[in-house]
MARVODO-375404 format. One line per 5 residues: their letters; for each residue x negated, y negated, z of C-alpha. Coordinates in nm, 3 decimals. Layout:
A) X,Y,Z  ...
This chain:
XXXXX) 0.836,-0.443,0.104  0.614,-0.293,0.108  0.441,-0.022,0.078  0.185,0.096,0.072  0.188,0.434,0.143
XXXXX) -0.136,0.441,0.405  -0.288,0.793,0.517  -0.439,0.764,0.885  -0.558,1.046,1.163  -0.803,1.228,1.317
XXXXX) -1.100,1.478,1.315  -1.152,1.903,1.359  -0.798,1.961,1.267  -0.659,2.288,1.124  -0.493,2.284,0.767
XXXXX) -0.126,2.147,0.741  0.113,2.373,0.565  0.181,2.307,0.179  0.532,2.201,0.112  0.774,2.457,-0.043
XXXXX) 0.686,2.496,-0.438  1.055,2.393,-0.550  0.988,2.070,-0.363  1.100,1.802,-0.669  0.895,1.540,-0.672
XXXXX) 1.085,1.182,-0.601  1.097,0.963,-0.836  0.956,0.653,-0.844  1.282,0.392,-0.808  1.370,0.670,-0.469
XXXXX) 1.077,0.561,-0.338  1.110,0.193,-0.352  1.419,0.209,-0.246  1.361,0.440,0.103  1.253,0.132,0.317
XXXXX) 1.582,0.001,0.349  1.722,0.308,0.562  1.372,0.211,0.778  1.379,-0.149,0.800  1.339,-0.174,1.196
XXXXX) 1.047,0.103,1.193  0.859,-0.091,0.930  0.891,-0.440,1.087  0.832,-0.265,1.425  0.504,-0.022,1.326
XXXXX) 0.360,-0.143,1.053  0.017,-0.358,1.045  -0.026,-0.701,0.998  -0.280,-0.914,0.792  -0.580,-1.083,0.910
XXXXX) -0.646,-1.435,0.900  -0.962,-1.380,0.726  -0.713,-1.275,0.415  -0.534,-1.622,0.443  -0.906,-1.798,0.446
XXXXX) -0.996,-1.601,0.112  -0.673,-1.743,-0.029  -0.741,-2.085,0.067  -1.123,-2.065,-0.046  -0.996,-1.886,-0.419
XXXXX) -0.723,-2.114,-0.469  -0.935,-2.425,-0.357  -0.619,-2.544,-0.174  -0.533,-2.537,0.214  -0.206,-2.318,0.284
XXXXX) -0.080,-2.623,0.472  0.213,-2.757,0.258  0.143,-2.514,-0.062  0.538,-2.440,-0.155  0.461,-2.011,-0.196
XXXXX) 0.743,-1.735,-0.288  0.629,-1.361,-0.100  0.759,-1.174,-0.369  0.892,-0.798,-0.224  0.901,-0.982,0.118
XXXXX) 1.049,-0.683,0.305  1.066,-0.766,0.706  0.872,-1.095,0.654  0.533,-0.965,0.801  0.323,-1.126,0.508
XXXXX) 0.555,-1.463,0.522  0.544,-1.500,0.873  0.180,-1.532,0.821  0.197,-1.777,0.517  0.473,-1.992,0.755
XXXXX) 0.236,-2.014,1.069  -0.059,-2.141,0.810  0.165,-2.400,0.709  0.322,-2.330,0.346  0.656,-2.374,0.244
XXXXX) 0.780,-2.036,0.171  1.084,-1.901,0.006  1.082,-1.480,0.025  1.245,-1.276,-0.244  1.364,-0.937,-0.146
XXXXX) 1.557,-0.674,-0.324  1.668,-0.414,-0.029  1.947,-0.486,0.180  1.815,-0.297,0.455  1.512,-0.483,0.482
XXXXX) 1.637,-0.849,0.351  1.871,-0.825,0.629  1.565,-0.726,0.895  1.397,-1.018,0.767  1.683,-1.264,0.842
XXXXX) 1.717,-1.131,1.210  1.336,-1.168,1.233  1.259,-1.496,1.115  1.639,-1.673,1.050  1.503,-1.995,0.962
XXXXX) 1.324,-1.890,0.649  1.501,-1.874,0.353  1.536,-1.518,0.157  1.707,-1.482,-0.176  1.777,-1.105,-0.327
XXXXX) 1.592,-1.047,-0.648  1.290,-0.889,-0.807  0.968,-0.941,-0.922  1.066,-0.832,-1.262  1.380,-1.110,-1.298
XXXXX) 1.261,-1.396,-1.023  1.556,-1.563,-0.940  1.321,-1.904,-0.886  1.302,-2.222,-1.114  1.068,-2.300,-1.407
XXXXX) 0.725,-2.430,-1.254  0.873,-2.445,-0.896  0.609,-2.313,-0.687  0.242,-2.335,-0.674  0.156,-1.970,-0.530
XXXXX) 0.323,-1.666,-0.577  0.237,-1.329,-0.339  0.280,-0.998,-0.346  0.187,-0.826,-0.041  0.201,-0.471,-0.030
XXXXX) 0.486,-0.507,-0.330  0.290,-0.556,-0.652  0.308,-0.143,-0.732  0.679,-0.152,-0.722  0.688,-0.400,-0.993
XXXXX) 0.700,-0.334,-1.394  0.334,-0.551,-1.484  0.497,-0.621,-1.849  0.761,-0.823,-1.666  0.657,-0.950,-1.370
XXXXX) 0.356,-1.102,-1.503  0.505,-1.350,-1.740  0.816,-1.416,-1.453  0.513,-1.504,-1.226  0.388,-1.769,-1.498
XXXXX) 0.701,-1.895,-1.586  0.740,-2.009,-1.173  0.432,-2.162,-1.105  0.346,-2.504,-1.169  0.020,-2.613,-1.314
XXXXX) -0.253,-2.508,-1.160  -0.069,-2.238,-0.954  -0.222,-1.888,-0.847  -0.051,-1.495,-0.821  -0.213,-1.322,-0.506
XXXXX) -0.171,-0.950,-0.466  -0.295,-0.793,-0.176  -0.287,-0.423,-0.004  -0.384,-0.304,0.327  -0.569,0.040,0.222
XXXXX) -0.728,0.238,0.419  -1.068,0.325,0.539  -1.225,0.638,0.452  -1.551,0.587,0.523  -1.377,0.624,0.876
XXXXX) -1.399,1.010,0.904  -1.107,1.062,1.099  -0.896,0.877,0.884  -1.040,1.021,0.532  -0.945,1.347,0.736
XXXXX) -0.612,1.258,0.837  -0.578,1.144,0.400  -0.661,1.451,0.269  -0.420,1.644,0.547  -0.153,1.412,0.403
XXXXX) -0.262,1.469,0.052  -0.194,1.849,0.146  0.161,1.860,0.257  0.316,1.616,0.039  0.099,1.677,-0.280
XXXXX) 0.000,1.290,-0.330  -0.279,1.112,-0.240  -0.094,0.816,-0.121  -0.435,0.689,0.003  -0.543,0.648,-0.350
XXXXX) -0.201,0.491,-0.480  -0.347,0.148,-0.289  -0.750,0.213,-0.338  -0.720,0.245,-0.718  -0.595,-0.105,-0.750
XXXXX) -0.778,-0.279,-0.965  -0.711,-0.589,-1.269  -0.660,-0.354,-1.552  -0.378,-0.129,-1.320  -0.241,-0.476,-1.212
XXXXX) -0.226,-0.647,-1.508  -0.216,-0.397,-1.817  -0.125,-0.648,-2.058  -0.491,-0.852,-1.980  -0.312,-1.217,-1.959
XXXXX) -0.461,-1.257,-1.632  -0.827,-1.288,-1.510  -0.830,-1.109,-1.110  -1.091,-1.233,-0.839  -1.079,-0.930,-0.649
XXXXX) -1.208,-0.965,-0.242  -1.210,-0.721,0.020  -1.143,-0.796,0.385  -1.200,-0.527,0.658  -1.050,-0.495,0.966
XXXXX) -0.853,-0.307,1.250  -0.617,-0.241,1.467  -0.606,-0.054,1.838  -0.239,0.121,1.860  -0.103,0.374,2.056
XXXXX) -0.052,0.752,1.945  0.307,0.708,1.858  0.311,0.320,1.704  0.049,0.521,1.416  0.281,0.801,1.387
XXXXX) 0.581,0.487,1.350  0.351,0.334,1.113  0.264,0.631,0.895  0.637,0.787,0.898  0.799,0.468,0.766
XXXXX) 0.589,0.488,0.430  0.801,0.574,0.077  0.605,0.883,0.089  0.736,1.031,0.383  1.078,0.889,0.372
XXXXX) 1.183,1.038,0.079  1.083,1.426,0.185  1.374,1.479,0.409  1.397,1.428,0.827  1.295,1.819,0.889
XXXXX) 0.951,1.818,0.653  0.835,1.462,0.732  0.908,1.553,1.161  0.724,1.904,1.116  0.380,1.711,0.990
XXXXX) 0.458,1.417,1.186  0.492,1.674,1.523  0.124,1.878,1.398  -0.019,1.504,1.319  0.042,1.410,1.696
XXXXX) -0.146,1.749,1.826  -0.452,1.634,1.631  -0.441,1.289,1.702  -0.407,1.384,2.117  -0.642,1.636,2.016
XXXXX) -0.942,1.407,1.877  -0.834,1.099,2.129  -0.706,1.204,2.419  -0.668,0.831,2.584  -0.362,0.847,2.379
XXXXX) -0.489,0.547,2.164  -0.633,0.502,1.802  -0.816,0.263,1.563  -0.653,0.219,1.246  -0.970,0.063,1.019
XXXXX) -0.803,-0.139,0.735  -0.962,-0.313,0.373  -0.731,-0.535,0.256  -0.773,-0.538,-0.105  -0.660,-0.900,-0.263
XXXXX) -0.678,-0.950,-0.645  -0.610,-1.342,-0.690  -0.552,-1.516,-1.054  -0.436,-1.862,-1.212  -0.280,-1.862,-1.532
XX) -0.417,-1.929,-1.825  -0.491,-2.258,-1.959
């Protein structure tokens, strides 16, 4: 599911409004559960992966995709497994939402999905020989899901985590993060960008590769508006707050590109480990 809260617009844009003070803050557990209620404007908005990620698999794991049985952990609407399928693994997804385990069956209905979490896999002992997280790892509890990732993968297995952040060395976009930052009082930018071994794996049983992969995407105005609104972020603030900034976001965004179109500038951050011998 994903998740990744991403922060994306444009340049020479005047202040969005703070949120009311009594705003509570959502928890944590709200959050991970808002996708469901936006399953078709994830699957629909959201970016993809590039196949450059898939290579950097392949070239940590020393293994092609091709026949590699793998279980996308926090599959959501199947973006990340669609991508493992067409390279040729065997994938099983494990989803907890309704909302979106039941997008992912109308979008790819011959790939099996089984509701669970990362914390409690409902997989076999030593049954698989990759396990990935893609945009999902942040929603897990570390203490648990590490040791449930072990327990599945066979010998010589690997855990791959991987996030699409954002660029901010992209002015408009480190603009359009801080503007976000502003009316919702998180830097949801930072939630992804701060990933590093020590956040991922507290408990230090794991030794991360970490790579980087950059790329973009050209979308119209409204698919980044589609993409932005359907993060945790903004789902959980209520239809009126999350459509005013949405509504401003659109002014700038005509403002600074007035073909209508914009390019979203991704790092995909991917922390890859085997277990220990």
């Amino acid at each position: 599911m994903t998740t990744s809260p991403s922060a994306h617009h444009p340049t020479g844009a005047d202040p969005t409004p703070e949120p009311p003070a009594d705003t509570p803050e959502p928890t944590r557990s709200a959050r991970a559960h808002s996708f469901n209620a936006a399953a078709a404007q994830y699957a629909a908005n959201r970016p993809s992966y590039p196949p450059a990620l898939f290579d950097a698999i392949e070239d940590l794991t020393g293994r092609p995709l091709t026949g590699t049985r793998v279980a996308d952990i926090g599959a959501g609407t199947g973006i990340a497994t669609a991508l493992l399928h067409a390279r040729g693994a065997d994938v099983v997804a494990v989803e907890p939402g309704d909302g979106m385990a039941a997008q992912f069956r109308r979008t790819l209905p011959d790939i099996p999905v089984i509701r669970g979490t990362g914390d409690d896999l409902p997989l076999a002992d030593a049954s698989v020989d990759l396990v990935t997280y893609a945009q999902a790892w942040h929603w897990t509890d570390p203490a648990r899901a590490v040791p449930e990732a072990l327990r599945v993968l066979r010998p010589g297995g690997a855990l791959a985590l991987w996030w699409n952040t954002d660029a901010l060395d992209v002015p408009w976009m480190a603009e359009a993060a801080a503007r976000i930052a502003r009316h919702f009082d998180i830097d949801v930018s930072a939630e992804k960008r701060n990933v590093d071994a020590r956040a991922a794996d507290p408990t230090g049983l794991l030794d991360f590769t970490r790579r980087t992969v950059r790329w973009s995407r050209r979308v119209p105005v409204d698919t980044h508006l589609a993409n932005i609104g359907s993060h945790s972020v903004f789902l959980v603030h209520g239809a009126d707050h999350t459509a005013s900034f949405l509504a401003e976001e659109r002014e700038h965004l005509l403002r600074a590109f007035p073909d209508g179109f914009v390019e979203e500038v991704y790092e995909v951050v991917l922390l890859l480990a085997r277990p220990p011998a």
